[in-house]
N, C-alpha and C positions, 0 to 999 in steps of 0.2 A: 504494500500500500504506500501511496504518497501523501504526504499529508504537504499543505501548498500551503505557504501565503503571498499573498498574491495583491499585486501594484505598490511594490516597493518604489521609492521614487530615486534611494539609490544603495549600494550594496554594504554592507556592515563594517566598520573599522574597530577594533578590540576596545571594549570596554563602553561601547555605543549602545543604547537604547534606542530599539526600531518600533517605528508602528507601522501597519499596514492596512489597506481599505479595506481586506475583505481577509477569512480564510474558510477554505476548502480540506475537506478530506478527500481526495479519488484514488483509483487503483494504479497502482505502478508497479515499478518495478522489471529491470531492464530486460528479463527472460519473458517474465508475463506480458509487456507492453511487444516485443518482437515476435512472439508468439500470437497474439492479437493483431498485430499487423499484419502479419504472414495472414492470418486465416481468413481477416477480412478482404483480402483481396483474390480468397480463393481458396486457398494450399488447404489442403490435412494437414495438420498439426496435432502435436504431440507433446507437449510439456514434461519434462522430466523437472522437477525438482520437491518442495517441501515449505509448508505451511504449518505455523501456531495449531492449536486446538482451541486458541482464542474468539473473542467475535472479528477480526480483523482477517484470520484465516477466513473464515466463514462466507465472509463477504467478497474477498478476494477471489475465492475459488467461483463463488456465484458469480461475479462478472466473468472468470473466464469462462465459464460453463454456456454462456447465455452467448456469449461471443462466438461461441463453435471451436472453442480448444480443445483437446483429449488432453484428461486429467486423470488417466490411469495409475499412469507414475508420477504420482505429485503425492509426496506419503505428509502426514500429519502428523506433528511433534511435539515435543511437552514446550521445547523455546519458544518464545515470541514469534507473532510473524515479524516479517522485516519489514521496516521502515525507513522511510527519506521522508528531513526537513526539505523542502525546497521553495529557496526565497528568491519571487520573480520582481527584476526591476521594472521601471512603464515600457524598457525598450523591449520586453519579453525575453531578454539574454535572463540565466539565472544560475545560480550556485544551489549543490544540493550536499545535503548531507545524511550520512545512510548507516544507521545502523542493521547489520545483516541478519540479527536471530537468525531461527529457523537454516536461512539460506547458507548460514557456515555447517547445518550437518548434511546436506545433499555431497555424500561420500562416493569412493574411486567407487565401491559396490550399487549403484546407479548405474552400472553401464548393463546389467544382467536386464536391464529395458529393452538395449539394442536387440537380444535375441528372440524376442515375439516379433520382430519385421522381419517380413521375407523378401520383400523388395530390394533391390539393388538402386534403385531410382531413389536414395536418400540423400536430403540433404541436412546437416547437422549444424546448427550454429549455436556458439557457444559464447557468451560472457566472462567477464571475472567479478560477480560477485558470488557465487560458489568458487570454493575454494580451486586454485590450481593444480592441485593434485590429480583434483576429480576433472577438471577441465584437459589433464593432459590425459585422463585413460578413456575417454572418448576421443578423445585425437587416436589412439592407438587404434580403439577398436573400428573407427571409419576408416582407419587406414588398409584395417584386416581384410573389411568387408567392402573396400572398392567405393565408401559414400565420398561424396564432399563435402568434405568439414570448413568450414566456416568460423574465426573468431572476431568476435568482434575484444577491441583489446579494453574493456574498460573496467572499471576505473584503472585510469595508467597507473602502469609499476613494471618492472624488466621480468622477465621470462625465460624460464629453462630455455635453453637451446635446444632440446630435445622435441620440447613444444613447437617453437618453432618451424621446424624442421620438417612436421608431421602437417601443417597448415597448408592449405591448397588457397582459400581466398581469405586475408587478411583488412580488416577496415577500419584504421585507426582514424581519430581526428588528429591534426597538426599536434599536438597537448600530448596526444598517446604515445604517437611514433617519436618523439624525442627520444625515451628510455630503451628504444627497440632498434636504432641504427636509422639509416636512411633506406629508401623505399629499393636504392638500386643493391644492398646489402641483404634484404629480406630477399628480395630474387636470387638473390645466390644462393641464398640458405633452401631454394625449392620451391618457395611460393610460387602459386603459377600468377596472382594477381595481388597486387598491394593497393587498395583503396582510400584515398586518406581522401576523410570527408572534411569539405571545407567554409560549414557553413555558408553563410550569404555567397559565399564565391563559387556553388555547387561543387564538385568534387573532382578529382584526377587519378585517372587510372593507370597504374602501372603494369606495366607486362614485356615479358620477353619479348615480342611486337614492337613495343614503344609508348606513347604517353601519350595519354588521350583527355580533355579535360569536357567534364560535363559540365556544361553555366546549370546555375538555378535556374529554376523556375521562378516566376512573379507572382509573388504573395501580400499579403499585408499580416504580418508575425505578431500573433498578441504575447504566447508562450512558446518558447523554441523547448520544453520536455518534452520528452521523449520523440524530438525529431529524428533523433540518431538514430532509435532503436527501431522510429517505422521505417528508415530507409533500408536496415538491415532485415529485417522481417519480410519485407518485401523484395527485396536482392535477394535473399535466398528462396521466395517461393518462383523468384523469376528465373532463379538458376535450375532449378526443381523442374520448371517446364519446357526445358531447354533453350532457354535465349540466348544469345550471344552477353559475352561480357560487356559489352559495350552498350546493347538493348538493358540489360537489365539493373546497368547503373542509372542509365536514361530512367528508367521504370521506378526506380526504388526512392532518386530524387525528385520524380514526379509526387509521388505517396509523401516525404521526409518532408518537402513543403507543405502540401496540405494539411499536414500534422502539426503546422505551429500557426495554423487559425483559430484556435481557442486553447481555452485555460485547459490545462489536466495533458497527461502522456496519451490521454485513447478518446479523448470528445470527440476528438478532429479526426480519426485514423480513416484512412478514404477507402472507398467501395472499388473495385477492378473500377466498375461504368465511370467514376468520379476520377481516377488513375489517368485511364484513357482518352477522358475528353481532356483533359489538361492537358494532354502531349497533343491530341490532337489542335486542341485551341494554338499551340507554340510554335506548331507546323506550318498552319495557316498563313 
């Protein structure tokens, strides 16, 4: 869950007393809000992780239930669910802050998920607010089984090389890739693409090929949360359907803007039909 306040007029300095115009509770949180993106614009999804036995689980799993997630493997725990402060300025940029509950025991033993799929046509994307451990034994096991695994690298911090290594499409923002080398450094390590999203400036892809930059799309931004995570949700259900990499960054930045026209990480998460007339409106 996120818990928002929301139209800060400007960001906090130590020792500051804030007020704000309004606050909000909605649902977050960066696996659930990509998972939510992915599904709304289509994809079967499948949520691996873990939830409080609190009322905050409760309600969390009901939005994603209602959204068309599979919530098989989403186990229920005695910790807290996890939570983010997240304090939005008028410009919609905003800082968050997270404590994990719950989401620090989704352990390496989560991957025994992978083996109820019989499909080969999987796509795996993964975060770091479950722990790295568990983030690098599903690298392992999409390696085994031929899927493509996906990390999105957040919240930034440096990384096994091993992990690495095992990553097919990589999507840092500017902020992340710092602690992780430069984009032409992660191609050597394997990656076959390194995406580093670039806010307002849409994003640039990297690839053995060469370097391809996607402009934004034209919005008007009230809250940029959870725009990363629908660009990523949606770049995997477009990788899932076989788009070209280039299509489905096009695709994912169509969805990542529409995502920061209203408050909360999933108000705004856009429908395929909503997706698609917006690239088609850009085409025009």
């Amino acid at each position: 869950m996120d818990l928002v306040f929301a139209g800060l007029a400007e960001l906090p300095t130590p020792g500051q007393t804030l007020s704000a115009r309004n606050f909000e509770t909605l649902p977050g949180g960066k696996g659930a809000n990509q998972a939510s993106a992915a599904a709304a614009v289509g994809a079967d999804v499948q949520l691996v992780g873990a939830a409080g036995t609190d009322s905050l689980g409760d309600s969390a799993l009901a939005d994603l239930a209602a959204r068309g997630v599979g919530l098989a493997h989403v186990k229920r725990v005695q910790e807290p669910t996890g939570v983010a402060a997240v304090l939005i300025e008028n410009s919609g940029e905003n800082i968050v802050i997270i404590a994990a509950g719950a989401n620090a025991t989704v352990g390496q033993s989560s991957v025994t998920a992978a083996e109820t799929v019989a499909s080969l046509n999987v796509v795996v994307l993964a975060c770091l607010e479950v722990p790295v451990e568990t983030v690098l034994a599903w690298a392992r096991v999409s390696r085994e089984r031929g899927w493509t695994f996906i990390l999105n690298p957040a919240p930034a911090q440096s990384l096994p090389v091993e992990l690495l290594e095992l990553v097919d499409v990589i999507t840092p923002n500017e902020t992340e890739l710092a602690p992780l080398g430069s984009a032409a450094e992660l191609l050597a390590r394997g990656i076959r693409a390194v995406i580093v999203t670039l806010g307002g400036d849409g994003a640039r892809l990297h690839t053995a090929s060469g370097e391809h930059h996607q402009a934004a799309f034209p919005c008007v931004p009230v809250d940029t949360t959870g725009a990363g995570d629908a660009f990523n949700g949606a770049l995997a259900a477009a990788i899932a359907e076989g788009q070209s990499m280039e299509n489905a960054v096009e695709f994912a930045a169509a969805v990542g803007a529409l995502a920061t026209e209203k408050v909360g990480a999933r108000n705004a998460l856009a429908t395929r039909a909503e997706a698609v007339a917006l690239l088609e409106a850009q085409q025009s």
